[in-house]
Backbone bond lengths (Angstrom), bond angles and torsions (degrees), N, CA, C in turn:
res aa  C-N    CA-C-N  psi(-1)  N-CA   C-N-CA  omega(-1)  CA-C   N-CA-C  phi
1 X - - - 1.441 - - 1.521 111.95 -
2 X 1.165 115.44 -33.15 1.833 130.66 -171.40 1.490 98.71 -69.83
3 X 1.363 112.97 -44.35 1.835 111.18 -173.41 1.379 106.17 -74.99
4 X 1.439 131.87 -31.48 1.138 112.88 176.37 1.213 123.75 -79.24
5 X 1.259 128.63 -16.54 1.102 133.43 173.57 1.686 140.52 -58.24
6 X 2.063 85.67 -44.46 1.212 113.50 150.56 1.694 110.04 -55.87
7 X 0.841 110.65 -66.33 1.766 101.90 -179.74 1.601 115.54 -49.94
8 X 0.826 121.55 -23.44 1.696 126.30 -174.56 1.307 115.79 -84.28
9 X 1.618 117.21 -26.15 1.375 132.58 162.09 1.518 123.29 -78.75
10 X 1.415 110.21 17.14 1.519 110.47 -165.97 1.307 97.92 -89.48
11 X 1.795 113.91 -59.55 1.320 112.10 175.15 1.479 126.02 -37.44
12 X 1.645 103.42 -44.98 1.341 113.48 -165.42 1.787 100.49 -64.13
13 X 1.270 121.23 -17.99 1.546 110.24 -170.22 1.420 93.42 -97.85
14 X 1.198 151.55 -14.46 1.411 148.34 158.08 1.507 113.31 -53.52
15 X 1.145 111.51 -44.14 1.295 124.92 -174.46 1.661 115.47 -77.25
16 X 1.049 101.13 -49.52 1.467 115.60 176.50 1.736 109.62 -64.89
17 X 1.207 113.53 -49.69 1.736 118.55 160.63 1.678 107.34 -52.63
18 X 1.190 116.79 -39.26 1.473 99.53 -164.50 1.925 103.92 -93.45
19 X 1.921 116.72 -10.39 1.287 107.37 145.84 0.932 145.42 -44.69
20 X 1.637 112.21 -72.62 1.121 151.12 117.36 2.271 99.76 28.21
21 X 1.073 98.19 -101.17 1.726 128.96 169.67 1.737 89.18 -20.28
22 X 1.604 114.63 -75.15 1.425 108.23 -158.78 1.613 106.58 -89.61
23 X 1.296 129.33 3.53 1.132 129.70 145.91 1.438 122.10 -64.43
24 X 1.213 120.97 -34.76 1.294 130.13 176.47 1.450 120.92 -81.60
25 X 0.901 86.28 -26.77 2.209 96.95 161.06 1.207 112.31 -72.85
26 X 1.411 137.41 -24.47 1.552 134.35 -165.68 1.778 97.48 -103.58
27 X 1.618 109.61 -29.98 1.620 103.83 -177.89 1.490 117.25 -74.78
28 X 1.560 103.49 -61.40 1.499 141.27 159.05 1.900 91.54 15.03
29 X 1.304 78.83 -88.75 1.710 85.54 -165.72 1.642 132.50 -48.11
30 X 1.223 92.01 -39.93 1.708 115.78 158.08 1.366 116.19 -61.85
31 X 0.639 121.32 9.24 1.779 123.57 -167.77 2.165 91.07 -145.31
32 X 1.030 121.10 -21.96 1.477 128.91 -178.05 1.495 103.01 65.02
33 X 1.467 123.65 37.28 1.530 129.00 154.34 1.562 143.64 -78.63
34 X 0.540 126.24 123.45 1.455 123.42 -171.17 1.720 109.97 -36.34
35 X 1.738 121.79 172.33 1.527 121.89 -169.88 1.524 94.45 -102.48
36 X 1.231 112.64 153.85 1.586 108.35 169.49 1.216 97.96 -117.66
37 X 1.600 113.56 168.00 1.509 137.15 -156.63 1.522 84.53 -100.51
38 X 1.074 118.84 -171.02 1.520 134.81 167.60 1.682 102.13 -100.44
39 X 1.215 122.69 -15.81 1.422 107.99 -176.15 1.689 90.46 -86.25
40 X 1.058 114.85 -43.02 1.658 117.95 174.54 1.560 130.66 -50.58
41 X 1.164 90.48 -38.24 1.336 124.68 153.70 1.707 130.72 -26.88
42 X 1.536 81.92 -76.96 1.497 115.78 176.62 1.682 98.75 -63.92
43 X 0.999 134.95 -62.42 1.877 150.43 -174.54 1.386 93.10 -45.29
44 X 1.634 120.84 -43.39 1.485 100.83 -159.91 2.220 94.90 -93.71
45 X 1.134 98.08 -5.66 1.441 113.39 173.37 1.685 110.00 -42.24
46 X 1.592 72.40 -82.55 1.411 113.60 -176.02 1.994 108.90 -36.57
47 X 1.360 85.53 -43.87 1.401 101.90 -168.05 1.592 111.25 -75.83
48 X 1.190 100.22 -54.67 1.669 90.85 171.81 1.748 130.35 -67.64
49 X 1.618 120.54 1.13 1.138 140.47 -166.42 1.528 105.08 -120.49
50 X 1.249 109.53 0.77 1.832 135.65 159.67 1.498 94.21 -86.19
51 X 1.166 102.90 -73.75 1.559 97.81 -178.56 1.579 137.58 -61.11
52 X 1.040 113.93 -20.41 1.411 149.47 155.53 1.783 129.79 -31.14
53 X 2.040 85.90 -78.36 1.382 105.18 172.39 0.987 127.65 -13.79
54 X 1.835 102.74 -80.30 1.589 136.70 -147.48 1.707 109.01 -58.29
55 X 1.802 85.62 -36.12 1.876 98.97 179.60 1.524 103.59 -65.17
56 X 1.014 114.61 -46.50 1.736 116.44 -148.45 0.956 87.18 -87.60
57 X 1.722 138.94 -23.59 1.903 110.99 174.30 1.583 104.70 -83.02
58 X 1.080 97.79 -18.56 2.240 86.98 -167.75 1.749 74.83 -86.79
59 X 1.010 151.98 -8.83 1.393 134.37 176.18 1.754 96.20 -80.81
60 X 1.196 122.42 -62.12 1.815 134.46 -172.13 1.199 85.81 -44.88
61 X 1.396 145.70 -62.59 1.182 136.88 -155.90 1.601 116.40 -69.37
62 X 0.784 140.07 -29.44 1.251 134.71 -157.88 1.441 111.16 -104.25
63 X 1.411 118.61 124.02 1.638 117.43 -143.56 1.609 86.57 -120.87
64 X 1.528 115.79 132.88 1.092 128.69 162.62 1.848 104.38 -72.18
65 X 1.728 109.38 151.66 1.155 136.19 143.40 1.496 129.32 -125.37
């Protein structure tokens, strides 16, 4: 069940990097920050969904009664 799941989230991190990317083109400038690439994009993706994870499974796990 765990491997597919992982596979089902793949798209979703493509997608979310390439939000992500053109969200950051509309703030970017307003803020006087530099543009990110989509591979840059993806890194800071990646990166915040590292940080992310660990919470949201010890959160999935823990079952109210």
């Amino acid at each position: 069940m765990g491997y597919f799941r992982i596979l089902a989230a793949i798209p979703g991190f493509f997608i979310s990097a390439l939000i992500f990317m053109f969200m950051w083109r509309w703030i970017a400038p307003q803020l006087g920050l530099i543009y990110l690439n989509y591979a840059q994009s993806m890194l800071v993706t990646i990166t915040l969904w590292l940080a992310v994870a660990p919470i949201a499974a010890v959160g999935g796990r823990h079952h109210w009664h």
